[in-house]
C-alpha positions as CSV (number, residue, x, y, z in Angstrom):
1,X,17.5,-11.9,17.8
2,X,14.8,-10.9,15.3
3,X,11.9,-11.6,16.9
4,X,10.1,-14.7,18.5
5,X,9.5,-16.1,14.4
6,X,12.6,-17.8,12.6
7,X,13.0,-15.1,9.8
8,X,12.7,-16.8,6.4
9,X,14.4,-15.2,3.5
10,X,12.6,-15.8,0.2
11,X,14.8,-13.7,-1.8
12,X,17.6,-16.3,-0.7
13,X,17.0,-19.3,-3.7
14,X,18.8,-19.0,-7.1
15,X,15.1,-17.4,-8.7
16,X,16.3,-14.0,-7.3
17,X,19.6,-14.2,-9.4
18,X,17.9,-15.7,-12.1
19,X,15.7,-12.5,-12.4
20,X,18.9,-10.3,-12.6
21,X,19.7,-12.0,-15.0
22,X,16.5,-12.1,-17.3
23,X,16.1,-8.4,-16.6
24,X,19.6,-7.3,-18.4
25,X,18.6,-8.6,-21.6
26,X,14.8,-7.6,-21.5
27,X,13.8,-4.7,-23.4
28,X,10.5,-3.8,-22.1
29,X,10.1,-4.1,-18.5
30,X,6.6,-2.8,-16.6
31,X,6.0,-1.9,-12.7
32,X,3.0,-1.8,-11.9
33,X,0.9,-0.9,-8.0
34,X,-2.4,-1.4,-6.6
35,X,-5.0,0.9,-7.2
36,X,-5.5,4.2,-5.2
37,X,-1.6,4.1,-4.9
38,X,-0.3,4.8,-1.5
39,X,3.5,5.6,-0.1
40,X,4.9,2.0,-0.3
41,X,3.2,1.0,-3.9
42,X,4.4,3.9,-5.4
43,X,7.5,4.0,-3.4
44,X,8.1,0.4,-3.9
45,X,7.8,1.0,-8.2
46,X,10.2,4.3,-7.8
47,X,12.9,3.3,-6.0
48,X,12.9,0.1,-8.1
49,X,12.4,2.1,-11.5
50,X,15.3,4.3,-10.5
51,X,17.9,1.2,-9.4
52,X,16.6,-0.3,-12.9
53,X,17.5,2.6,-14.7
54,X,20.6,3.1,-13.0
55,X,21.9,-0.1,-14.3
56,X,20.9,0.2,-17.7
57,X,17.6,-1.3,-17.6
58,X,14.5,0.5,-19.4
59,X,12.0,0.4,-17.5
60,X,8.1,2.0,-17.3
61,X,6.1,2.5,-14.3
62,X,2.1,1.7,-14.8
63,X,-0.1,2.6,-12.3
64,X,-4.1,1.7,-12.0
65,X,-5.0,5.9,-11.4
66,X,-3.6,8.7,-9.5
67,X,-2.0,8.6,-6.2
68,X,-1.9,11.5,-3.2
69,X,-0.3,14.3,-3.5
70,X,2.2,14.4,0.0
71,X,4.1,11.7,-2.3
72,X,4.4,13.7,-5.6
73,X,8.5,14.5,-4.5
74,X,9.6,11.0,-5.6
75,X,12.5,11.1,-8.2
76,X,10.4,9.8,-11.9
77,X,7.1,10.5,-10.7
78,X,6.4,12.4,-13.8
79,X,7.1,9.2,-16.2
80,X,4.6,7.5,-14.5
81,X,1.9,6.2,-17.2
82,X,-1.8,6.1,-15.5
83,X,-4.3,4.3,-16.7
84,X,-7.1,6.5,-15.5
85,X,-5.6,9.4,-18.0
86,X,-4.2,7.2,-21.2
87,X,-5.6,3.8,-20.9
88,X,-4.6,2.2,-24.2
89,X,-1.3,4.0,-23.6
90,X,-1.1,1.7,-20.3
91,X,-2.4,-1.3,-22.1
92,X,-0.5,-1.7,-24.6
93,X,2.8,-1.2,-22.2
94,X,1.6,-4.3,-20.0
95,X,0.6,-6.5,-23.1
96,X,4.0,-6.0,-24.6
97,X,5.8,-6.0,-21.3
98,X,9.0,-9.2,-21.6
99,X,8.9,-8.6,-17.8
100,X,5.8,-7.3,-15.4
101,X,6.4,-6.5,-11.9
102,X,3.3,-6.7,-9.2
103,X,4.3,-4.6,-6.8
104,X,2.5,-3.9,-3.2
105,X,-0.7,-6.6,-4.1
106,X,-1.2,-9.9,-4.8
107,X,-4.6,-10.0,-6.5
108,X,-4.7,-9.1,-9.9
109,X,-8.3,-7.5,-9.1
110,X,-6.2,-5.1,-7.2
111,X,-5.3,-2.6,-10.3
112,X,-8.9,-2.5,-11.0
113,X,-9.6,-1.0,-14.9
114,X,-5.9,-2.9,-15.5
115,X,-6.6,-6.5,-14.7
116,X,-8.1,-7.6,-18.2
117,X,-4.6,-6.4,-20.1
118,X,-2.5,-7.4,-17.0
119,X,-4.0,-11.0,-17.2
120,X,-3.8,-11.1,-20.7
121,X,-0.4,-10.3,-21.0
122,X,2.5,-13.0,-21.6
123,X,5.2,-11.1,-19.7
124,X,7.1,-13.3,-17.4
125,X,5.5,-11.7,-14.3
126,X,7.0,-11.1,-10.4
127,X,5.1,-10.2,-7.4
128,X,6.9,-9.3,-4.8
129,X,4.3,-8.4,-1.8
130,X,3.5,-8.6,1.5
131,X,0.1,-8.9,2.2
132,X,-1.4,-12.3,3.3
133,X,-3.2,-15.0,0.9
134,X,-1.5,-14.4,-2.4
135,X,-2.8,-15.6,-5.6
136,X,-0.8,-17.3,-8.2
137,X,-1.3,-15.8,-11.3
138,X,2.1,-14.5,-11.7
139,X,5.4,-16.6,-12.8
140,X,8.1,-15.7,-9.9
141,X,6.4,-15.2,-6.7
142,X,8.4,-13.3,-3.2
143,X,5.5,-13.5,-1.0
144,X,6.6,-12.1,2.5
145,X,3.3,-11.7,5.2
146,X,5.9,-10.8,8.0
147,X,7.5,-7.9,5.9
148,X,6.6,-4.5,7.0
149,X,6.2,-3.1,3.5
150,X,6.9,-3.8,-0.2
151,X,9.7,-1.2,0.0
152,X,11.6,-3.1,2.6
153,X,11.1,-6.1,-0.1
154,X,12.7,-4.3,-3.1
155,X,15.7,-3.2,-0.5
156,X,16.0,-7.3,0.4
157,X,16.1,-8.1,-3.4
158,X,19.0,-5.1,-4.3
159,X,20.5,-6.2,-1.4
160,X,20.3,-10.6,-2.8
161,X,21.9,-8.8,-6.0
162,X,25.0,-7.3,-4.1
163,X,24.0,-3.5,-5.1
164,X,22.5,-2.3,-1.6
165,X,25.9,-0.2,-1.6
166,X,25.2,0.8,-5.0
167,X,21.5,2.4,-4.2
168,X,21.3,5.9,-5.1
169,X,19.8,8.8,-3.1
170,X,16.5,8.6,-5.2
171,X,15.8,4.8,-5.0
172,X,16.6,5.3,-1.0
173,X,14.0,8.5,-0.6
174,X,11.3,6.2,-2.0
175,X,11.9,3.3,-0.2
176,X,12.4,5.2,2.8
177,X,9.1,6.6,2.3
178,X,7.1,3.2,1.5
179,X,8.5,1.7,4.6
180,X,7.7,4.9,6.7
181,X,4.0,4.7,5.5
182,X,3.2,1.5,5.6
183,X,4.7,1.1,9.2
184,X,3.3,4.0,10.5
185,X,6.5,5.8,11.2
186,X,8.0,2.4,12.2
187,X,5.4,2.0,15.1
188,X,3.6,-1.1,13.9
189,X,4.3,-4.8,14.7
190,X,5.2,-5.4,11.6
191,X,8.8,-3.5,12.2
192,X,11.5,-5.3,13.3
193,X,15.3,-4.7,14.3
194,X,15.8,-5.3,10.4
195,X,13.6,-2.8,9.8
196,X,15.5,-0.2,11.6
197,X,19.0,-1.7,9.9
198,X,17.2,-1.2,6.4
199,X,15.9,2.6,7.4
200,X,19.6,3.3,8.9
201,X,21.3,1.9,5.6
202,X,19.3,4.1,3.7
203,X,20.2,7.2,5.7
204,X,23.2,6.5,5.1
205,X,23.1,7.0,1.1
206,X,22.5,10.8,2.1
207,X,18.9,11.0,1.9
208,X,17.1,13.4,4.1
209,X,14.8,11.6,6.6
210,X,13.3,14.1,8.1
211,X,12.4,16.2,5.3
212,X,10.4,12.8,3.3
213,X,8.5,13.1,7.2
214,X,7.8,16.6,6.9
215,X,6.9,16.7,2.9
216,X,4.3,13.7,3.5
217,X,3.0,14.6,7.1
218,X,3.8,18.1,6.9
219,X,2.2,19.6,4.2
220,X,-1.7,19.8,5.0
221,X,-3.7,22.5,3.0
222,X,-6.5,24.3,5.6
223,X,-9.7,22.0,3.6
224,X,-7.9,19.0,4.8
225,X,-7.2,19.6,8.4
226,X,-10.8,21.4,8.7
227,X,-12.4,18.1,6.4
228,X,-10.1,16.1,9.9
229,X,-12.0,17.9,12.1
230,X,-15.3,17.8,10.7
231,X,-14.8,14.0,11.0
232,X,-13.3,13.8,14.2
233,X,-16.0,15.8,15.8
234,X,-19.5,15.2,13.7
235,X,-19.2,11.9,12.5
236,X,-16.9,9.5,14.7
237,X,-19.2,6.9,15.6
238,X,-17.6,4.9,19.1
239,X,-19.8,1.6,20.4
240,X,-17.6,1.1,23.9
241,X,-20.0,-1.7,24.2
242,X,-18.6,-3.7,21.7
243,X,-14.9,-2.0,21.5
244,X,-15.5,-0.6,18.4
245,X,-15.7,2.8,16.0
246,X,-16.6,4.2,13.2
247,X,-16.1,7.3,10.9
248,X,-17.9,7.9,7.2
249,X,-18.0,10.6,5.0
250,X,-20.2,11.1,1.8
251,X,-18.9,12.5,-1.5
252,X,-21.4,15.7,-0.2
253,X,-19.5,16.5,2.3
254,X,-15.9,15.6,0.9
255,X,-16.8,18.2,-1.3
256,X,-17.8,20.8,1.1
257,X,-13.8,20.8,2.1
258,X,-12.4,20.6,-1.5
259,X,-11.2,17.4,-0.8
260,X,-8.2,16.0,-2.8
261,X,-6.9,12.5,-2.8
262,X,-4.6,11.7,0.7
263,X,-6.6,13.8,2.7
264,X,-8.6,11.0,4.6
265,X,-5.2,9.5,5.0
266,X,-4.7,7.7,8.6
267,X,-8.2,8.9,9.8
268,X,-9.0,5.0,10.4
269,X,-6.4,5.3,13.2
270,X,-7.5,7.9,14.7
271,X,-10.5,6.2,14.9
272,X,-9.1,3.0,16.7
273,X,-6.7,5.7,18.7
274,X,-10.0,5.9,21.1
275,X,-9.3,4.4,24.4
276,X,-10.8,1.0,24.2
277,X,-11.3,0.9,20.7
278,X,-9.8,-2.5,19.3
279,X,-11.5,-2.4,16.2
280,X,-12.0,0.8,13.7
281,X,-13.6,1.4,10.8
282,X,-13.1,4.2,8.1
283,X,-15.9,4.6,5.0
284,X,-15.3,6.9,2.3
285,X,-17.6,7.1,-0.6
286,X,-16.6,8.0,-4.3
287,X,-17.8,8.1,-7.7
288,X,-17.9,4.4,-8.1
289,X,-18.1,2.5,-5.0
290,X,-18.1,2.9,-1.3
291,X,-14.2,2.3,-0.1
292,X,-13.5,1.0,3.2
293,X,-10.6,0.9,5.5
294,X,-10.1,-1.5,8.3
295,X,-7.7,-1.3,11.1
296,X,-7.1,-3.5,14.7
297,X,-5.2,-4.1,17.6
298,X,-4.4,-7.2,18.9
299,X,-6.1,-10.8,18.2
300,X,-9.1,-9.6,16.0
301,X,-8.4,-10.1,12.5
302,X,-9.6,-6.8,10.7
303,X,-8.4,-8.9,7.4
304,X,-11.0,-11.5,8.4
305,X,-13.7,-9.2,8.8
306,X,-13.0,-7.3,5.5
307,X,-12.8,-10.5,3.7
308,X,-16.0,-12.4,5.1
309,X,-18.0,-9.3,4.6
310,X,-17.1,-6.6,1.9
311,X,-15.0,-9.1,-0.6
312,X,-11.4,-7.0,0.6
313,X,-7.9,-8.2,2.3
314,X,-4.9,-6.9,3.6
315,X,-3.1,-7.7,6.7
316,X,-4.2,-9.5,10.2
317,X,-4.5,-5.5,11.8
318,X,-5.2,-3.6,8.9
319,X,-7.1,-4.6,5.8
320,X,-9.5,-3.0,2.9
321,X,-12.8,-3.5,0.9
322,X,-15.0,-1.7,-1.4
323,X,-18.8,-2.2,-1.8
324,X,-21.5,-0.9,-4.6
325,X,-24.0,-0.6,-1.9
326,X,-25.0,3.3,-0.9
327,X,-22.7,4.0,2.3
328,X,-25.7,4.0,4.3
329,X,-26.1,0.5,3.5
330,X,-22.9,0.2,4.1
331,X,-22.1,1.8,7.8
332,X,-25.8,0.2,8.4
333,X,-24.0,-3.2,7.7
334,X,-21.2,-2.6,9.6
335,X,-23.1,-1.2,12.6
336,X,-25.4,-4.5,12.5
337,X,-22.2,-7.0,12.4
338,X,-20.7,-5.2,15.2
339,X,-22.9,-7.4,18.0
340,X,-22.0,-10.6,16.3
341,X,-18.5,-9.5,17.4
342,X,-19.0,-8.5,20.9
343,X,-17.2,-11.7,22.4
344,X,-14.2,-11.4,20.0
345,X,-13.9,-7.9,20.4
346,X,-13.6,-7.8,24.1
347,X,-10.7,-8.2,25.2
């Protein structure tokens, strides 16, 4: 048995073939991620960039700007096109695209500086995604909530088009690495006994698991780990009262510790690690907004919160937003909406 829910397969339909089928007679086809890329968006785009291209279909990975460096290993990560670095570059690949992949969001606000070419664009676009509340702006949508990650996605769609036992040792390393992210090394609810059957199945291509663990948890430089512990220790905020905490860091002191991007990577969960804590909250200012990160446990939505109050979305436990206020304002805000709470967050 699955789970408690009746697992529904939207890769099962005829659209899935049908899609196979477009793609081996298109001649420009586009994947694109969310901005601020993580493991499973750029994971999800490799590993299916790689299959692609192991089957004879040209293929060009787009991304909205750069993404950490603990996921830098991946197999074709150097053909990546960034629109950050050559914008009309990126453009002009998503305007011309005969087939656009959305990969890992579900909002076309999500790629940010991308979204005016990505809208404009007659490619026959997919989304396959697994975040909640997708919007239909795309032509073939595989929408999955319950799904851990995207990557787990892309394994379900080879696997519709009878190639799962054709996957290569590249596509697998990436996937393997989305799923591990984006589950938090297969602790979250979101994993399931398929899950595990997905993670083995890759093993089995010959991929290394333990050494995509170490490169992408393993491989701190001493700014990061000290920039950590500066947060841990001067600016975790905890409100037991109201089962709550909170960590912020300005682009003053980022800077003090050299930061590069993925360092602040899981510091929201250490955050709601706290005993107590059911509700955690991670703010990071940048150059152009304040970023936030949202994570829960149990029957508070942090998606709810995120999207009632900062314009963001995600999952039921763990969500994101952005603001244009300072990030005073900003963990001010947060801080102030933490009483209205008190009742929901008490359990």
């Amino acid at each position: 048995m699955e789970s408690k829910d009746v697992f529904v397969d939207v890769f099962a339909g005829d659209s899935a073939i049908e899609l196979k089928d477009r793609l081996a007679t298109s001649k420009r086809v586009v994947l694109t991620g969310h901005r601020s890329p993580d493991g499973d968006a750029v994971g999800s785009c490799l590993a299916l960039w790689n299959h692609l291209k192991e089957h004879g279909v040209d293929a060009t990975v787009v991304l909205p700007d750069e993404f950490p460096g603990f996921i830098s290993w991946m197999n074709g990560k150097d053909e990546i096109v960034l629109h950050s670095e050559t914008p009309e570059q990126a453009e002009k690949l998503l305007v011309e695209a005969d087939v656009l992949f959305v990969l890992d969001y579900n909002d076309s606000s999500r790629v940010g500086d991308m979204q005016s070419a990505l809208q404009s664009s007659d490619a026959f676009k997919v989304m396959i995604d697994h975040h909640q509340q997708p919007s239909d702006f795309v032509d073939l949508m595989f929408s999955d909530e319950k799904s851990c990650s995207t990557a787990e996605m892309v394994y379900r769609l080879i696997e519709r088009w009878g190639e799962e036992g054709e996957l290569s040792a590249a596509s697998a390393a990436c996937l393997y690495c989305g799923i591990m992210t984006d589950s938090g090394s297969f602790r979250f609810p979101s994993v399931t006994p398929r899950t595990h059957r997905i993670a083995a199945a890759l093993c089995e291509t010959g991929i290394n698991h333990a050494e995509i663990h170490s490169m992408v948890y393993d491989n701190n430089r001493e700014g990061q780990l000290k920039l950590v512990g500066y947060a841990l220790t001067e600016k975790l905020e905890v409100f037991p009262e109201y089962h709550a905490a909170i960590i912020s860091l300005s682009l003053d002191e980022l800077a003090r510790f050299d930061y590069e991007k993925g360092d602040t990577e899981g510091l929201v969960n250490r955050a709601l690690s706290v005993e107590g804590v059911n509700f955690a909250a991670f703010v990071k200012e940048s150059e152009e907004r304040v970023k936030l990160s949202f994570r829960s446990v149990g029957e508070f939505s942090a998606r709810d919160f995120s999207s009632d109050h900062f314009g963001g979305g995600g999952h039921h436990n763990a969500a994101g937003g952005a603001s244009n206020d300072s990030i005073q304002e900003v963990v001010s805000k947060i801080r102030g909406l933490l009483p209205e709470y008190s009742s929901k967050l008490n359990y």
